[in-house]
LOPAKE-117622 format. One record per residue (C-alpha): residue in three letters; residue number from 0; x, y, z. Coordinates in Angstrom, 1 decimal, decimal comma, always signed. Example, Ala and Ser with C-alpha at 12.3 -4.5 7.8 and 13.67 -1.06 7.14 Angstrom:
% LOPAKE-117622
+------+------+--------+--------+--------+
! resn ! resi !     xx !     yy !     zz !
+------+------+--------+--------+--------+
!  ALA !    0 !  +12,3 !   -4,5 !   +7,8 !
!  SER !    1 !  +13,7 !   -1,1 !   +7,1 !
+------+------+--------+--------+--------+
END
This chain:
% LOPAKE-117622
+------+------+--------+--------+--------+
! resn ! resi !     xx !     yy !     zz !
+------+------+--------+--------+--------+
!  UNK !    0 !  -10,8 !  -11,4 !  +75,9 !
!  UNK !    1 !   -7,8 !  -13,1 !  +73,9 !
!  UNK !    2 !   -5,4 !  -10,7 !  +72,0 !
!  UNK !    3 !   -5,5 !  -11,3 !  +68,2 !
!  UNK !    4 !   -2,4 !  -10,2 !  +66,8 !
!  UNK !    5 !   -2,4 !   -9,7 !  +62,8 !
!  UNK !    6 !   +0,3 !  -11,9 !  +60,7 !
!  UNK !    7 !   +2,9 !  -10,0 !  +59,5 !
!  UNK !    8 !   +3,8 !  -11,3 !  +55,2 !
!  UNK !    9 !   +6,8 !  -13,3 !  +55,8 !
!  UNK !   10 !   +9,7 !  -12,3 !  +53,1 !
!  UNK !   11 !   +8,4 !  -15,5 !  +51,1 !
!  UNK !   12 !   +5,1 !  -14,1 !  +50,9 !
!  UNK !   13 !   +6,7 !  -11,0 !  +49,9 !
!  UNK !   14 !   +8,9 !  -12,4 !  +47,2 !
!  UNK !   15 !   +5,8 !  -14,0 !  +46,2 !
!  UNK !   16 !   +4,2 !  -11,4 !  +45,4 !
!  UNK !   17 !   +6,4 !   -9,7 !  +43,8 !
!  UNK !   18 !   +7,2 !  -12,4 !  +41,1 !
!  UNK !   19 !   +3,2 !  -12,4 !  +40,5 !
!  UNK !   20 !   +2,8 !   -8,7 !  +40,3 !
!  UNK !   21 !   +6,3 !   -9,3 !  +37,5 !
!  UNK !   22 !   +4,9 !  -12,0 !  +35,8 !
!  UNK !   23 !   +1,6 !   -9,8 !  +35,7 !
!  UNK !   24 !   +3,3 !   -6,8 !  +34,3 !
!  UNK !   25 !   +5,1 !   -9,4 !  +31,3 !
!  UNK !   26 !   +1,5 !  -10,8 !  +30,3 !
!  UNK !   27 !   +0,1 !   -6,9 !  +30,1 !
!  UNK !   28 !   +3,4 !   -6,4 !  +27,5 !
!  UNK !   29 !   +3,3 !   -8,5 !  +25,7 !
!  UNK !   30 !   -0,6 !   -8,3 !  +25,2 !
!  UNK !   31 !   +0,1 !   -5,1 !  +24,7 !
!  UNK !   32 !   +2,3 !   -5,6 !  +21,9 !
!  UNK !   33 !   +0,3 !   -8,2 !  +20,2 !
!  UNK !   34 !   -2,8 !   -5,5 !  +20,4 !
!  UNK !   35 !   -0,8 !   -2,6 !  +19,1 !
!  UNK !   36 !   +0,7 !   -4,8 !  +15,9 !
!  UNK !   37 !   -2,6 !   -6,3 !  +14,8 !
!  UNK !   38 !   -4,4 !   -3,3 !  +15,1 !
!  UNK !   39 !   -2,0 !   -1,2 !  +13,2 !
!  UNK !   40 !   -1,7 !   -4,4 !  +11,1 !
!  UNK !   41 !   -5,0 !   -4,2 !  +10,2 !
!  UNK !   42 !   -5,5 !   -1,0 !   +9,3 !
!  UNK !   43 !   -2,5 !   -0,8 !   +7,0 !
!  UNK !   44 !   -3,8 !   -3,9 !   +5,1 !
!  UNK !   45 !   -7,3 !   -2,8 !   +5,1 !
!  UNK !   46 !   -6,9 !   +0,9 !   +3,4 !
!  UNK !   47 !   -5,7 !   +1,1 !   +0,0 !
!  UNK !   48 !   -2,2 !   +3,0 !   -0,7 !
!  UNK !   49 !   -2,0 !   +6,1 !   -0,9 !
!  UNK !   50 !   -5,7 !   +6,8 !   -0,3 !
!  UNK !   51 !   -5,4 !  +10,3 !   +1,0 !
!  UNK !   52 !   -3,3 !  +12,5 !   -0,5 !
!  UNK !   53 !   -1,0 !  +13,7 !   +3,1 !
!  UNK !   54 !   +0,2 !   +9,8 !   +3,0 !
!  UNK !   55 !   +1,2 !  +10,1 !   -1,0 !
!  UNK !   56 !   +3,1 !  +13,6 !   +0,1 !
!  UNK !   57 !   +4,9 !  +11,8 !   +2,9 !
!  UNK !   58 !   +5,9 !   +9,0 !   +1,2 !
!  UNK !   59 !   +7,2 !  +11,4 !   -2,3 !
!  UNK !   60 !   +9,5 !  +13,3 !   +0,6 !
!  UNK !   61 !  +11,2 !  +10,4 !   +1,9 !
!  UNK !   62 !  +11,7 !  +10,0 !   -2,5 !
!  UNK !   63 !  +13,2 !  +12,9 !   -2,8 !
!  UNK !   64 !  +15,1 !  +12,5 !   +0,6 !
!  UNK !   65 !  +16,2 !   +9,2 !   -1,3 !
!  UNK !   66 !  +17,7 !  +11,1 !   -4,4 !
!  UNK !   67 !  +19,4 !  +13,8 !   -1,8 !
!  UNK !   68 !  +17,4 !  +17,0 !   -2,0 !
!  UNK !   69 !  +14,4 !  +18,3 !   +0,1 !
!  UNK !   70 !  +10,9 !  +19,1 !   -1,5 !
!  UNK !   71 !   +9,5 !  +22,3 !   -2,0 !
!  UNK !   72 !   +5,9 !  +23,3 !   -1,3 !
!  UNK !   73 !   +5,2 !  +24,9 !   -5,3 !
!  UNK !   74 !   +7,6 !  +21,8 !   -6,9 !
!  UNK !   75 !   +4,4 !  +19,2 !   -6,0 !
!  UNK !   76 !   +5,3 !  +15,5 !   -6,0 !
!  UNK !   77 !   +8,0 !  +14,3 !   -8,4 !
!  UNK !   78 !   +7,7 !  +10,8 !   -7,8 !
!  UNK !   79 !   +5,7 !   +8,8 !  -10,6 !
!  UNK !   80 !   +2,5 !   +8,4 !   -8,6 !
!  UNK !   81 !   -0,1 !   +6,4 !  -10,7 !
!  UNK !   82 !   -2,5 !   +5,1 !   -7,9 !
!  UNK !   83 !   -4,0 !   +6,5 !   -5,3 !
!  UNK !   84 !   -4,8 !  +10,3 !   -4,4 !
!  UNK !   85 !   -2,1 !  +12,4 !   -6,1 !
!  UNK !   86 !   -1,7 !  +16,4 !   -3,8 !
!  UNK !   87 !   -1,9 !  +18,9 !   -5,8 !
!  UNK !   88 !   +1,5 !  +20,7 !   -4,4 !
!  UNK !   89 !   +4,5 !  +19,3 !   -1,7 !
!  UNK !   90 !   +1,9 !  +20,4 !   +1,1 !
!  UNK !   91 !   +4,1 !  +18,6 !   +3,9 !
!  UNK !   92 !   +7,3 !  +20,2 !   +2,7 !
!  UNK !   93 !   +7,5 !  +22,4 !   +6,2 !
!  UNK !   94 !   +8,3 !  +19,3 !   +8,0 !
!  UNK !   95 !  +11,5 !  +18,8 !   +9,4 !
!  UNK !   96 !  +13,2 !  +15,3 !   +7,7 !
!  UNK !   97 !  +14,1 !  +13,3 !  +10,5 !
!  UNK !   98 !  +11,4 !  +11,1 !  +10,0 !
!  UNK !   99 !  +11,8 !  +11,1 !   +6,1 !
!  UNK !  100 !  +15,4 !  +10,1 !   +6,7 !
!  UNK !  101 !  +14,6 !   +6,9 !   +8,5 !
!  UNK !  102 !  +12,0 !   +5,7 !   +5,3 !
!  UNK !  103 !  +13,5 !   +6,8 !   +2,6 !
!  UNK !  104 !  +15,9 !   +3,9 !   +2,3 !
!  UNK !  105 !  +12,7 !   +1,7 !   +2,5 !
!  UNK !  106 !  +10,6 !   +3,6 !   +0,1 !
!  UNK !  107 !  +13,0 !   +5,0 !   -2,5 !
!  UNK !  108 !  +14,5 !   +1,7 !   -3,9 !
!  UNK !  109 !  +11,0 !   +0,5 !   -4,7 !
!  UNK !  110 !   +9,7 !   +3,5 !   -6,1 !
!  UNK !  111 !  +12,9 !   +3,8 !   -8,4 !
!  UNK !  112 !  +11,8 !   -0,1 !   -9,3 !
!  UNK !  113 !   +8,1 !   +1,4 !   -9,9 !
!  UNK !  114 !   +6,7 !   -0,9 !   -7,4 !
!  UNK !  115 !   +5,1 !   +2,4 !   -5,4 !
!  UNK !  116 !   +2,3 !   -0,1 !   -4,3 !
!  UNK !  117 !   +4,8 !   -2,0 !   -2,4 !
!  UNK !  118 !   +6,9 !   +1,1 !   -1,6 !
!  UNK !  119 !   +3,7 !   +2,2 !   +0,5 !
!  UNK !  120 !   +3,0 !   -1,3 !   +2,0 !
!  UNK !  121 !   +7,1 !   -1,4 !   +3,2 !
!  UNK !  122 !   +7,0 !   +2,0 !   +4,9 !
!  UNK !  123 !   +3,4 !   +1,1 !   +6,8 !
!  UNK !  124 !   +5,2 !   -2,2 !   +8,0 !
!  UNK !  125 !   +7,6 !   -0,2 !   +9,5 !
!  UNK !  126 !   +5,7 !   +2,6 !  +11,1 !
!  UNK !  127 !   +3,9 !   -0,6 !  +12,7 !
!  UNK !  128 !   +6,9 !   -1,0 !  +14,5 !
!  UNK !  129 !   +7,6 !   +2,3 !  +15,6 !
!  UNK !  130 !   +3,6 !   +2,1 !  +17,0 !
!  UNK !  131 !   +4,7 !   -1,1 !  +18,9 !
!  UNK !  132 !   +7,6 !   +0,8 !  +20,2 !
!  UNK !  133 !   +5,1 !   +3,9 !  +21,4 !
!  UNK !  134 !   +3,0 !   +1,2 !  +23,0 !
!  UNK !  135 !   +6,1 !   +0,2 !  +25,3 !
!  UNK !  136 !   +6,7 !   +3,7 !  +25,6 !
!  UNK !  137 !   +3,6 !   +4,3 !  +27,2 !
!  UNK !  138 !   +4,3 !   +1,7 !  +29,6 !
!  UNK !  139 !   +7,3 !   +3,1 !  +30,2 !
!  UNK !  140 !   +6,4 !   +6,5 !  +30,6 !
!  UNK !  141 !   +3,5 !   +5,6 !  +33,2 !
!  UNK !  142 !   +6,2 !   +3,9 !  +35,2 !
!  UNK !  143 !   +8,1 !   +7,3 !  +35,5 !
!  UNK !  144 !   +5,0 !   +9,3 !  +36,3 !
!  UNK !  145 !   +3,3 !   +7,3 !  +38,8 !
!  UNK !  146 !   +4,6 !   +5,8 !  +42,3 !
!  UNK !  147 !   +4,7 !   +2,2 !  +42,9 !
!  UNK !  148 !   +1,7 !   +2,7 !  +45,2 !
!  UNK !  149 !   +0,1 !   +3,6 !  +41,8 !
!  UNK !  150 !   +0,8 !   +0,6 !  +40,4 !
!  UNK !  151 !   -2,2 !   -1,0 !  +38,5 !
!  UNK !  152 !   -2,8 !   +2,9 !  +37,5 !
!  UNK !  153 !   +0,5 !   +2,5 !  +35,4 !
!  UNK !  154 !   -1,6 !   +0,2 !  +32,8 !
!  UNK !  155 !   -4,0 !   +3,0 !  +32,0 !
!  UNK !  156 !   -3,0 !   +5,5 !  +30,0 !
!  UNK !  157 !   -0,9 !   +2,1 !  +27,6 !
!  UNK !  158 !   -4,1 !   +0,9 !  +27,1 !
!  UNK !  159 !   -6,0 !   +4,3 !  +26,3 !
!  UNK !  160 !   -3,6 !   +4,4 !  +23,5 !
!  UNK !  161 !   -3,3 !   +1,3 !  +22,2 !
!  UNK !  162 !   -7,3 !   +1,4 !  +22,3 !
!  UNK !  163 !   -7,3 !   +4,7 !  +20,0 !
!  UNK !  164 !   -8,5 !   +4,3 !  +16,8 !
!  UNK !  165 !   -6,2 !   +7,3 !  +15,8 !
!  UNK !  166 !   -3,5 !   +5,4 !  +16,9 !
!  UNK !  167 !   -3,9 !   +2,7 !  +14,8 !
!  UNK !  168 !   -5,0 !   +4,5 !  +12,0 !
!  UNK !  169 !   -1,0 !   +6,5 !  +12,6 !
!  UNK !  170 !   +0,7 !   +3,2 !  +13,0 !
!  UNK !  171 !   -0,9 !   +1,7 !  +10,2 !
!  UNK !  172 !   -0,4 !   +4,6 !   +7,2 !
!  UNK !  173 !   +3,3 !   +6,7 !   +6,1 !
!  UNK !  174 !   +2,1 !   +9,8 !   +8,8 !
!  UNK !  175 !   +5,5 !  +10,8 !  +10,4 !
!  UNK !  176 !   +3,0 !  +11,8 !  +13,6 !
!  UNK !  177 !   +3,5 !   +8,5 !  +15,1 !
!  UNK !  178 !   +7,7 !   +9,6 !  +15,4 !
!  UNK !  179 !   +6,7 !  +12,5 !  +16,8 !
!  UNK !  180 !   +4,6 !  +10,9 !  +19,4 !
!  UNK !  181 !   +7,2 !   +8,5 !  +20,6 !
!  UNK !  182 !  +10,1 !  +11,1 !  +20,8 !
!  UNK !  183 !   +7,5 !  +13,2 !  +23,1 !
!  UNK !  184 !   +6,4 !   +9,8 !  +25,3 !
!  UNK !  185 !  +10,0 !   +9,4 !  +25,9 !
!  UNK !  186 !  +10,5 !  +13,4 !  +26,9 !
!  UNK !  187 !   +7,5 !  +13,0 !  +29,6 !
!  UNK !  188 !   +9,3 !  +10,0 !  +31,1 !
!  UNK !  189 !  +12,8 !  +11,5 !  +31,8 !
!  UNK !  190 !  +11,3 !  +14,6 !  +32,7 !
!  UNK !  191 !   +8,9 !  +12,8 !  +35,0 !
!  UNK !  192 !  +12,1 !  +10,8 !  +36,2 !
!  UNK !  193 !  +14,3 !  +13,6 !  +37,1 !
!  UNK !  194 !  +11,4 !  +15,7 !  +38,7 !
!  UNK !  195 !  +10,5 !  +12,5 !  +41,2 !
!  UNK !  196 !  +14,1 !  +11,1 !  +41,4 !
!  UNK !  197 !  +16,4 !  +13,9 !  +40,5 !
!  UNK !  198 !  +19,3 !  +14,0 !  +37,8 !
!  UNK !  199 !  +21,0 !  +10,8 !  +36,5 !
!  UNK !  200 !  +24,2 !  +10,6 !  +34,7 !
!  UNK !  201 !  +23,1 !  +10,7 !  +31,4 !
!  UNK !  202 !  +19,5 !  +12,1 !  +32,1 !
!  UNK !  203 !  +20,9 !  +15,4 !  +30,4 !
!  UNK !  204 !  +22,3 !  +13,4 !  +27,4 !
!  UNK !  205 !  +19,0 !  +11,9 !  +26,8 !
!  UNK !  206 !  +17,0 !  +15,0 !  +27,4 !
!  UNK !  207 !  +19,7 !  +16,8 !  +24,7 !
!  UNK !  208 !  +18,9 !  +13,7 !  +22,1 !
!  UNK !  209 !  +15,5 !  +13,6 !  +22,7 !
!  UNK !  210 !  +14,7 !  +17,3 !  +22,1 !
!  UNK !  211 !  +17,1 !  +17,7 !  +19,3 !
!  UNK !  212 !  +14,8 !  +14,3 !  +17,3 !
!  UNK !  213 !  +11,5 !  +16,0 !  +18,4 !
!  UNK !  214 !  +12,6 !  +19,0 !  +16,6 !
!  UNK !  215 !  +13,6 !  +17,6 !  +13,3 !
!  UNK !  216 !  +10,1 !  +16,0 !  +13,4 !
!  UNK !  217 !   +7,7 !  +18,1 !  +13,5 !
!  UNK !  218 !   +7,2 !  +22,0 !  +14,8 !
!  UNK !  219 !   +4,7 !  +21,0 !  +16,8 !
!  UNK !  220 !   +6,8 !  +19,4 !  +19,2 !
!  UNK !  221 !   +8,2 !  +22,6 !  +20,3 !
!  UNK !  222 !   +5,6 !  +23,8 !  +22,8 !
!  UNK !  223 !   +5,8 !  +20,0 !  +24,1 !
!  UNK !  224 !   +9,3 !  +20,2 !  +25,1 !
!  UNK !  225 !   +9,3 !  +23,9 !  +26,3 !
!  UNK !  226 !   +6,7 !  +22,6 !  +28,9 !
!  UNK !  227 !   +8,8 !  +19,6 !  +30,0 !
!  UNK !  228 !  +11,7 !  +22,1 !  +30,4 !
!  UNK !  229 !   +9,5 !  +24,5 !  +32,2 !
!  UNK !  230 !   +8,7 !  +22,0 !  +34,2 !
!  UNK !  231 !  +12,4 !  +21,3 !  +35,1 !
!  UNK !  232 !  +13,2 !  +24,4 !  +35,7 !
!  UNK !  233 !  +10,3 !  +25,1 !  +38,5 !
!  UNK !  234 !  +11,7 !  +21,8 !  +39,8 !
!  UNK !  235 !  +15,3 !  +22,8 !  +39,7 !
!  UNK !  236 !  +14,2 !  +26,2 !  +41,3 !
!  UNK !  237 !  +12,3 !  +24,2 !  +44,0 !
!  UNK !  238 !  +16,0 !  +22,2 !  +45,1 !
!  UNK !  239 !  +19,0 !  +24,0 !  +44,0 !
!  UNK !  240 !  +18,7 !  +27,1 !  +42,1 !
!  UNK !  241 !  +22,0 !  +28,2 !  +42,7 !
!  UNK !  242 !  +23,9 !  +25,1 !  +41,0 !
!  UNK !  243 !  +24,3 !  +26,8 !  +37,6 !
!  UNK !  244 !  +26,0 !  +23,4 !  +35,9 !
!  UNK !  245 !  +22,8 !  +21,4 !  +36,3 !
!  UNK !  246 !  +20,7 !  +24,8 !  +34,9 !
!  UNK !  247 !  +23,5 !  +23,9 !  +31,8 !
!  UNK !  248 !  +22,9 !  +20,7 !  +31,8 !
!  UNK !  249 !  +19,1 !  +20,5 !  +32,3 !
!  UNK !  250 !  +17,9 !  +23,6 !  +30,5 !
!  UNK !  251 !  +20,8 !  +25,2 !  +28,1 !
!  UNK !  252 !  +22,1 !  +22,1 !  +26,7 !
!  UNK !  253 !  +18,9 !  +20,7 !  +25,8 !
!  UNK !  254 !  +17,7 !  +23,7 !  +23,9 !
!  UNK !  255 !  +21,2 !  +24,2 !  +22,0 !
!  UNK !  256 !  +20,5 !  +20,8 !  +21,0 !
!  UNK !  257 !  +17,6 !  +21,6 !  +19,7 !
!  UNK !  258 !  +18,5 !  +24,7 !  +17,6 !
!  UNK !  259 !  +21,6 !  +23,2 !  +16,7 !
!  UNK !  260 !  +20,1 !  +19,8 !  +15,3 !
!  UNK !  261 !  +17,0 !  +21,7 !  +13,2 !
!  UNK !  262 !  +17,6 !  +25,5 !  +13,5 !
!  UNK !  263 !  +18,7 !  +25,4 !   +9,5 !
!  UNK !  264 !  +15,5 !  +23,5 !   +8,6 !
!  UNK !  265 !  +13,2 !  +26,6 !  +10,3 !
!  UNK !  266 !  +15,5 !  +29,3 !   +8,1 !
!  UNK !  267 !  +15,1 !  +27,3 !   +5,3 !
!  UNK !  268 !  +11,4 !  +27,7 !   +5,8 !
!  UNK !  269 !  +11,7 !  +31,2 !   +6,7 !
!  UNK !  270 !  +13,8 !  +32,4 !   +3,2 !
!  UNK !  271 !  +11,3 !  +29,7 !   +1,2 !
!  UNK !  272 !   +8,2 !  +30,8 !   +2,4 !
!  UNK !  273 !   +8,1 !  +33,8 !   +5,4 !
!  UNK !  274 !   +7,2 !  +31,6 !   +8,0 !
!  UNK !  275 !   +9,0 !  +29,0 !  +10,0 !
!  UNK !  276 !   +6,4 !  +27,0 !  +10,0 !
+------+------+--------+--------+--------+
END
């Protein structure tokens, strides 16, 4: 019988392929982006302003962030609020104020004016953005965590989430949840990077900036990044446990980061109210 030998892809074919699987993968962002942006879109034009009284309380921190003072739990709101569900005390006063940093020159200027209608509106625009850049987070992420053989499994999880009602419903209202979950999406990439690929230059610097911004978010985040770490660490152990600069580098100067960047929030808390969180 005649031997059939199987063609081999010539390096065209390759390249081919390739430039299909990119132009794929550019179609799936931007989709992406276009679904994350109207659905947050959506849901911050379709509930009213401060309907629910954690969304009034975020929005009256980044106030008083504005006028340079953080809010206490007893003190209540002390921005004129007139619409909308009104909390009866400062009840998201433990958080740390990263997040109320980056709205408060959005929000306070318009509440000042009295316009906290539009103050609310502002701030939801711009937490759509920060969902959009979760969404390429994800994508991001994914890439880190799973193998090229893997590939079409990479689109998952982005599309779980952009697919999630509680996401939108985040990326649409003043929550500062939706900073907190791109800090951590970010965290599960490098960590995911450096366990499959080892330590890049500036992998430590970014693990340090990373874990310093999920700290001064929300308290929450600390179990999150101990796991990462933890996860380091039994990699670390694993390859080189004797190199005590990348043990600096990967585990200590993270954490010092961390302390050093919101350790004074957490004793704030602590001498307010007996608790760190």
């Amino acid at each position: 019988m005649p031997r059939t030998e199987t063609a081999l892809p010539t390096e065209t074919a390759l390249k081919e392929s390739r430039q299909g699987e990119q132009r794929a993968a550019r179609v799936f962002v931007a989709a992406l982006i276009v679904a994350a942006a109207a659905g947050s879109l959506a849901f911050a034009a379709g509930v009213p302003a401060f309907s629910s009284g954690d969304e009034a309380a975020h929005v009256d921190y980044a106030f008083q962030v504005w006028h340079g003072h953080l809010p206490v739990f007893e003190n209540g709101l002390l921005m004129p609020l007139h619409v909308g569900v009104r909390a009866p005390v400062q009840w998201v006063a433990q958080h740390p104020p990263l997040f109320y940093l980056l709205v408060a020159p959005i929000v306070g200027p318009l509440v000042d004016a009295h316009h906290l209608v539009a103050a609310a509106m502002a701030a939801r625009l711009f937490m759509v953005l920060i969902g959009v850049a979760v969404a390429l987070a994800a994508v991001w992420a994914a890439k880190q965590i799973m193998p090229r053989s893997f590939s079409h499994a990479r689109f998952v999880a982005p599309i779980v989430l952009v697919c999630s009602p509680w996401f939108l419903r985040l990326a649409g209202a003043v929550y500062n949840d939706i900073l907190l979950m791109l800090v951590f999406i970010g965290l599960l990439g490098v960590t995911a990077r450096m366990i499959r690929k080892g330590e890049r230059k500036l992998d430590f610097l970014w693990l340090s900036l990373l874990l310093a911004c999920g700290a001064l978010t929300r308290i929450s985040f600390i179990p999150l990044a101990l796991a990462c770490l933890g996860a380091l660490a039994v990699s670390q152990l694993m390859h080189d446990r004797r190199n005590i600069r990348a043990w600096v580098r990967i585990i200590g100067m993270p954490l010092a980061s961390a302390f050093g960047a919101s350790g004074w929030f957490y004793i704030r808390n602590y001498e307010l109210t007996g608790s760190i969180a």
